[in-house]
N, C-alpha and C positions, 0 to 999 in steps of 0.2 A: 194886908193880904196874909191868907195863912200861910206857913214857912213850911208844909208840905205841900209836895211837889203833885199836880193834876196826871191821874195817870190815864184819865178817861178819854183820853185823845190818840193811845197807843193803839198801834196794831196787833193782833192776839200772840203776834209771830214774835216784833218785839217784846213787850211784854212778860212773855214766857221768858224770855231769854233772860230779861232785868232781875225776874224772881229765881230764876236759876242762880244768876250771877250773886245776889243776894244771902242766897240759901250755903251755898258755896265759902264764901267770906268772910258773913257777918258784916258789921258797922263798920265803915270807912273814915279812916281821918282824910279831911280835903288838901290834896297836895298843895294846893296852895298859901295855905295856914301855916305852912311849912317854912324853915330856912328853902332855900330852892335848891341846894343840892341834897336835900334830904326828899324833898316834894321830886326833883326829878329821879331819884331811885325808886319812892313808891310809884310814882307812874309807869316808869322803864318794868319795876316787875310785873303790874298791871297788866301790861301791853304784850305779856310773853304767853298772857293765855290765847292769846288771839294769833299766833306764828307756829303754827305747830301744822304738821303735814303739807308743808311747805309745794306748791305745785313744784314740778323739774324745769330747772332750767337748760339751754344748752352751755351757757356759759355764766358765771357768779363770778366776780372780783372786783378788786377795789384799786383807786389811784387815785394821784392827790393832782388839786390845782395850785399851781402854785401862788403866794402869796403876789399882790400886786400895790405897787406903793402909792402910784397914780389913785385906783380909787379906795384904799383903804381896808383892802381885804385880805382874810390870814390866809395860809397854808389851809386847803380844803379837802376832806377824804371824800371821796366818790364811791358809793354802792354802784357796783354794775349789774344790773342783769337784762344775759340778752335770753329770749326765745328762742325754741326751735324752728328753724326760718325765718328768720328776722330780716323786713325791708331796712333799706335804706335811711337815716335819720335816726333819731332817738326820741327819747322825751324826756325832761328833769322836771322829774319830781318832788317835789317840795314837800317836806312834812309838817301836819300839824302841830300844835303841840302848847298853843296860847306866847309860841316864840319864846318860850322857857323851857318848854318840856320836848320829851319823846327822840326821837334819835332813827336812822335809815331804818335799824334793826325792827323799831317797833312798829314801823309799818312794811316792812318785808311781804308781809302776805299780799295785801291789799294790792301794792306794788307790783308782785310778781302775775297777780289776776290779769289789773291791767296791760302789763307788757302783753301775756297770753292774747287780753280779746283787742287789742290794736295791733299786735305784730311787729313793733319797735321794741329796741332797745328799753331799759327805765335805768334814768341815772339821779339815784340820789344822794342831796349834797347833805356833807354831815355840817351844817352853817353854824354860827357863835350862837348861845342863845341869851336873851337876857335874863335877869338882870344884869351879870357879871359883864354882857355884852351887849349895851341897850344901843337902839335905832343910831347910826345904819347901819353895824357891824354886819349883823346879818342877812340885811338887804346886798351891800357889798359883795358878800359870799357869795351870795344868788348869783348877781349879775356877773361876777370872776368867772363863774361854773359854766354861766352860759357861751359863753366868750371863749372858752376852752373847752369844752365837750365834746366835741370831736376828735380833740388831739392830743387827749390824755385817755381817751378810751379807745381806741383805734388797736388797740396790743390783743384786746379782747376779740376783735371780728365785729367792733362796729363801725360799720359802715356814716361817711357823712353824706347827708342829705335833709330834707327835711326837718328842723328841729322844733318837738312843740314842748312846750310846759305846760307842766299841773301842779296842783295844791291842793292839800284840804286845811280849810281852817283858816289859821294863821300863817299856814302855807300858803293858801290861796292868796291873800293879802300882799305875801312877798312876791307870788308869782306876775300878780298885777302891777304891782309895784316897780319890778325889778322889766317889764317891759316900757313901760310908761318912760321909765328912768332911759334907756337903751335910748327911743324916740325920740326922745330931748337931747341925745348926745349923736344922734343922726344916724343910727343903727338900726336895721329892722331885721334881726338876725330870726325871727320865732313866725313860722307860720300857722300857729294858732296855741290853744292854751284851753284845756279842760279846767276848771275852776270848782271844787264842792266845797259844799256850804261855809264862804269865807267870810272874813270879818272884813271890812271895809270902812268902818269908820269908827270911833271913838264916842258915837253918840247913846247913852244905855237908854233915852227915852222910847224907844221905839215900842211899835205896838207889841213885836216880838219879847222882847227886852219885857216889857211888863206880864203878857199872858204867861213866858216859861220863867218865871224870875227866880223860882226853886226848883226848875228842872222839872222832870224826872233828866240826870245828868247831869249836863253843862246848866249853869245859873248864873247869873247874869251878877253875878255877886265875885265868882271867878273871875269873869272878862275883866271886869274893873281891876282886879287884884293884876290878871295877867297885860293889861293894858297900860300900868302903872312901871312893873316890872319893864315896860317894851322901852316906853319914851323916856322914863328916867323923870329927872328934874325937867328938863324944859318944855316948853310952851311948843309943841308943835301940830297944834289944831290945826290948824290950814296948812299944813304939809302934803299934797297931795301923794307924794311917797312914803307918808303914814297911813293917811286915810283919802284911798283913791278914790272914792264920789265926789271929791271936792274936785278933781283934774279938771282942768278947761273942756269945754266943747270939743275944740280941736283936735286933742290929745287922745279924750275917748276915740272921736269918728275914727281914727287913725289906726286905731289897734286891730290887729289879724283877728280870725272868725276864733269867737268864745263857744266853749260848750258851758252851760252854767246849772250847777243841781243845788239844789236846798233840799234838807230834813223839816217834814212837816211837824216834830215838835222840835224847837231849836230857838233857843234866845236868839241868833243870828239871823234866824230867816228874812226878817224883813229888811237884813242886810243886802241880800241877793234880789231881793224884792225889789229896793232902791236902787241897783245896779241896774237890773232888768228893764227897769221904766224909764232911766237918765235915757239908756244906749235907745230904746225906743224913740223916744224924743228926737233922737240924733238923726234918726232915719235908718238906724242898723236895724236886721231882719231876728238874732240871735234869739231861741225859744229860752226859755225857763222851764226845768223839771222841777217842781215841788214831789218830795215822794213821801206819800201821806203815812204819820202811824209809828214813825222812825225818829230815834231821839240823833243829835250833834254825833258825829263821828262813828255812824253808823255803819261805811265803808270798813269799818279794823274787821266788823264779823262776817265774813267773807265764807265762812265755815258753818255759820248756823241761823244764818238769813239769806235770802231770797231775793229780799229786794234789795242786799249789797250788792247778789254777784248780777243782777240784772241791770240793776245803775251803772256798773263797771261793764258790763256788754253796752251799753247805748253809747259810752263815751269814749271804748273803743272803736264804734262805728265810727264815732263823728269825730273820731282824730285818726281812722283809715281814710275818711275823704280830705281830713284839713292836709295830710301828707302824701293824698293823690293816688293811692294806694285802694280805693275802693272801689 
């Protein structure tokens, strides 16, 4: 297969934007090629052209979770941001980042959209990332945040009530994960979970996986690097809190109502793809938005696409009704 990337599948809007971004930069070393704190600085400054005109919020700040020994989780900083009239509940957000990269800061925009078209709170956890911190440090972090969310933010004007989770990426992954895990310990703290285009399994043959294998973007040459970086040394294929397609029957039926989007060009699609058809199977109702034209982590351009701030409107509908608030 050629090692350039098929651009014939974009939308004019992205696109444009790829050859702006392009034009702008010049040639990119792959952070991943990288030591990872040198790969996470080039992505953190990446990610700072996309936080710029920041919507308002009513209220911005931060507070930590504390460290917990039972499951193995550090001291955790919290992004707060609440809205101008913000309901009841929150929602933690998980960022992407291949669970090596990126940070609350770099997805602040994105973040602050969504608060805006749901009407909750967004509290994102600044979690361990790997390598330095590989599987579960950072799933632990999740599930600390979750567990305390309400009473470590409360100083700010948020209200408890409702709590859902989101993720993109390899946030999503956590965010699934970090429920699954909750379920199995007899918790059902999260009344639902917006999900974009997350990773879910460790498997790179997928139909996905081969059509974007050189992107335009995320390539599938990455995920392995950053998938590597996640597990470490051991064997944890059948870990269903690595790779959540593998969870039992019972575990999916189980899980509060999912909103679930995919990028129609994205090595991961057929990740969500996979999710979308198990939970069918199961007898859940839950749609799939595929948003055609759009490459992996297309919600950071919230400022110069379209179809970011409209996928962020649909998935504040549908976490106004998962928090009853609709």
């Amino acid at each position: 297969m050629s090692a350039v990337p098929d651009l014939s599948r974009l939308s004019p809007e992205m696109a444009a934007l790829l050859a702006r971004v392009a034009a702008e930069t010049g040639p990119q070393v792959d952070p991943t090629t990288l030591p990872p704190a040198e790969g996470r600085a080039l992505s953190e400054e990446g990610n700072r052209r996309w936080n710029i005109d920041l919507p308002a919020m009513a209220a911005v700040g931060e507070a930590f979770v504390a460290a917990d020994a039972d499951l193995g989780s550090a001291r955790v900083r919290l992004k707060i941001l609440v809205p101008p009239d913000a309901e009841a509940g929150a929602v933690v957000f998980v960022h992407g980042g291949g669970f090596a990269f990126c940070s609350p800061e770099s997805h602040e925009r994105c973040a602050r959209v969504l608060a805006l078209e749901c009407g909750l709170p967004v509290l994102l956890p600044d979690y361990r990332l790997a390598p330095e911190h590989p599987y579960p440090a950072g799933l632990m972090d999740v599930v600390a945040t979750i567990r305390d969310a309400f009473a470590v933010s409360a100083r700010f004007g948020v209200t408890a009530g409702p709590l859902l989770l989101s993720g993109d990426s390899a946030g999503a992954n956590l965010a699934l994960a970090a429920m699954l895990h909750e379920a199995a310990e007899g918790r059902a703290p999260v009344a639902g979970a917006l999900l974009f285009y997350g990773t879910y399994a460790g498997d790179f043959r997928t139909e996905s996986y081969r059509d974007f294998e050189n992107g335009p973007g995320l390539t599938t040459a990455k995920m392995q690097r950053y998938w590597r970086w996640y597990v470490g040394e051991r064997d944890v294929s059948a870990d269903p809190l690595v790779c959540p397609l593998l969870a039992p029957d019972d575990a999916l039926a189980a899980l509060p109502p999912l909103h679930l989007m995919a990028a129609g060009v994205d090595p991961l699609l057929s990740d969500s793809v996979a999710l979308h058809e198990r939970l069918g199977r199961l007898g859940r109702s839950e749609a799939l938005t595929v948003v055609p034209g759009v490459t992996h982590g297309f919600l950071q351009n919230t400022l110069d696409l379209v179809a970011a701030r409209e996928a962020l409107a649909a998935a504040g509908a549908d976490a106004r009704r998962m928090a009853g608030s609709a």
